[in-house]
N, C-alpha and C positions, 0 to 999 in steps of 0.2 A: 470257484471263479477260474476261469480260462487263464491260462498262462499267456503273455504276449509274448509272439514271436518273436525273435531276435531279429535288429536292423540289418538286412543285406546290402555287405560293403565289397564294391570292386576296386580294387587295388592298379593304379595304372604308373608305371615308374619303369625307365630301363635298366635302371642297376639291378641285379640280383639281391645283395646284400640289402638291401634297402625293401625289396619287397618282398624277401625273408624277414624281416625285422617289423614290416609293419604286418604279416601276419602273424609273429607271436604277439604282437601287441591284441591285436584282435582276439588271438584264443583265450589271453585274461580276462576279459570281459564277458561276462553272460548274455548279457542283450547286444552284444554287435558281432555277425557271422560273416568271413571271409568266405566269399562265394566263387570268386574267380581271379585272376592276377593277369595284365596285360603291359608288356614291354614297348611297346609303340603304340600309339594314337588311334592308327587303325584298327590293331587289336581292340583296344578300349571301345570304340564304335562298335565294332563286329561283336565282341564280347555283353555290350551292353543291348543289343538286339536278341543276343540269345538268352542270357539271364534274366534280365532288368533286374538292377540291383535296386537296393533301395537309394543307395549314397554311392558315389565313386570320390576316392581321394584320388588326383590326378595330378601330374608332375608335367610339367607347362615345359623342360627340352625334353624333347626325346627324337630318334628317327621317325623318316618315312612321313609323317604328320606328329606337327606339335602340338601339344595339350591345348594352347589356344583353340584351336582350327579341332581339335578333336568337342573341346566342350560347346562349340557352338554347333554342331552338326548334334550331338546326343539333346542338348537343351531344346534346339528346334524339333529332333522326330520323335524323344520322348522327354517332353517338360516336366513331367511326371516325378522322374531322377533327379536325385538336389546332387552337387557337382560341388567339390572344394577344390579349391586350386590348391596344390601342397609343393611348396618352391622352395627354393633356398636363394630366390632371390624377391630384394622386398623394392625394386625400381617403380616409381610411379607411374611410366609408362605401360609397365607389366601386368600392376596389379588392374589398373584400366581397361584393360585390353580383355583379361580374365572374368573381370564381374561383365562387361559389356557382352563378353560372349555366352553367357550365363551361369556362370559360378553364382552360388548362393553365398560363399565364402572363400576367401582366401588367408590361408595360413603358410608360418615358415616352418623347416623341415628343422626345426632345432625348438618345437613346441615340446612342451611335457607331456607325457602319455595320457595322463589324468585329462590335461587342458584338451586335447585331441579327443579323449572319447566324450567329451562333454559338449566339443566341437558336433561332431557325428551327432551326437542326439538333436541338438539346435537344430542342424542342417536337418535335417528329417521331419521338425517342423514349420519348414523355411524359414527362419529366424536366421540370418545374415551374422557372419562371425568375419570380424578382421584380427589379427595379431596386433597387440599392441607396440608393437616396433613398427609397423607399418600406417599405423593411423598418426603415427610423431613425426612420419618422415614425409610425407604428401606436405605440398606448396601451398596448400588451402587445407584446412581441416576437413573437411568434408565438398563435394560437391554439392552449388548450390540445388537444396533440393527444392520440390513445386511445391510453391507457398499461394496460398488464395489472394487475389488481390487486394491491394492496401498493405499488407502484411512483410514483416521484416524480423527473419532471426537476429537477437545482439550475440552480441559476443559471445556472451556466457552461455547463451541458447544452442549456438557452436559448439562449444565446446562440449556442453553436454552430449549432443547430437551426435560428436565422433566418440566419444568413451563409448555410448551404449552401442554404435557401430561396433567397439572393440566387445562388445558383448558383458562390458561391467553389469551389475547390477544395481539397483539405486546406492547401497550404504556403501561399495567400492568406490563408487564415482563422490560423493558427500567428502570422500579422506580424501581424494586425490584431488581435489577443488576444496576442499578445508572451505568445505560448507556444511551446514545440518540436511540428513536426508528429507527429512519436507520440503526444504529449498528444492531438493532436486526436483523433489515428487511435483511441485510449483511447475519449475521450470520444462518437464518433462508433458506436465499437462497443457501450457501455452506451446510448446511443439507441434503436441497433437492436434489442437485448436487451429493454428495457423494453418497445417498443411494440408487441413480439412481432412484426415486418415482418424481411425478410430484406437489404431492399437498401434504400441511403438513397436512393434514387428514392420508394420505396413511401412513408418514412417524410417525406419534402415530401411527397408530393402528398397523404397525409389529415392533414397539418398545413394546408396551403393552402388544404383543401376536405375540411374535418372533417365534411361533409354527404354527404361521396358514399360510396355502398357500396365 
């Protein structure tokens, strides 16, 4: 059986120390390969023309063009690229601005290495990953996402909706709603019914980015 390549991951951050640090993190892992490293925006653009990476972790300040305005130019010429916003800051405004411009995920720069590379493989199957500090700090739990007419998330449908946004998994989300995981699996499958979407991948990602076709 074929060995599968390792994920190709471009690294885009202006501090040095920081894009030293997330390539050792990368050389621990077998399946994710640091392919290129990009100090400004532009770079990252120009860099992602000439590699295509599989994944870009991308740092939203930088010179010259900011990570916003960089992931929306790569998202549009190659969609292809999944894009994590990777910040140290968790502003509602911010993270908006980032999934809108096509991030598949956005994460804070104070994630665990393990969380991070788990991140990376999600993002690689477009599976949508938020930091759980940032899905508690948003004004609405989630954006209303497209529900089929007549139809209405409760409350508890919310809630669920923004955990597996944070990428729980059904028996994480059962403890932290001190519910039974059938309840979720319940609740999980009146989501997918409502929003007329087949697989709760589809139904994060036009929650996350209620703007993309």
């Amino acid at each position: 059986m074929a060995k599968a390549r390792p994920i190709r991951v471009l690294v885009a951050d202006d501090h040095d120390m920081l894009r030293e640090g997330l390539a050792s993190f990368l050389r621990a892992y077998a399946d994710l390969q640091r392919v290129g490293e990009a100090a400004t925006g532009g770079d990252a653009v120009r860099l992602c023309r000439e590699l295509r990476p599989d994944v870009v972790l991308m740092d939203l300040m930088m010179p010259e063009m900011d990570g916003v305005e960089a992931i929306r130019i790569i998202h549009q010429q190659w969609p292809e690229i999944r894009l994590i916003a990777l910040s140290s800051f968790g502003e509602e405004k911010m993270v908006k601005a980032a999934l809108k411009a096509g991030a598949t995920s956005y994460l804070l720069k104070n994630i665990p290495a393990a969380r991070l590379a788990e991140a990376i493989r999600a993002s690689q199957h477009g599976l949508p990953i938020l930091s759980p500090e940032i899905t508690s700090s948003l004004s609405e739990p989630v954006d209303p996402p497209a529900l089929l007419p007549g139809n209405e998330l409760t409350s508890r449908e919310r809630e669920v909706l923004t955990l597996m946004a944070a990428g729980l998994a059904n028996a994480m989300i059962a403890r932290k709603l001190f519910i039974s995981v059938n309840t979720v699996k319940n609740h999980v499958s009146s989501i997918l019914a409502k929003m007329g979407v087949s697989s709760r991948t589809e139904a994060v990602s036009r929650t996350l980015q209620p703007d993309r076709k």
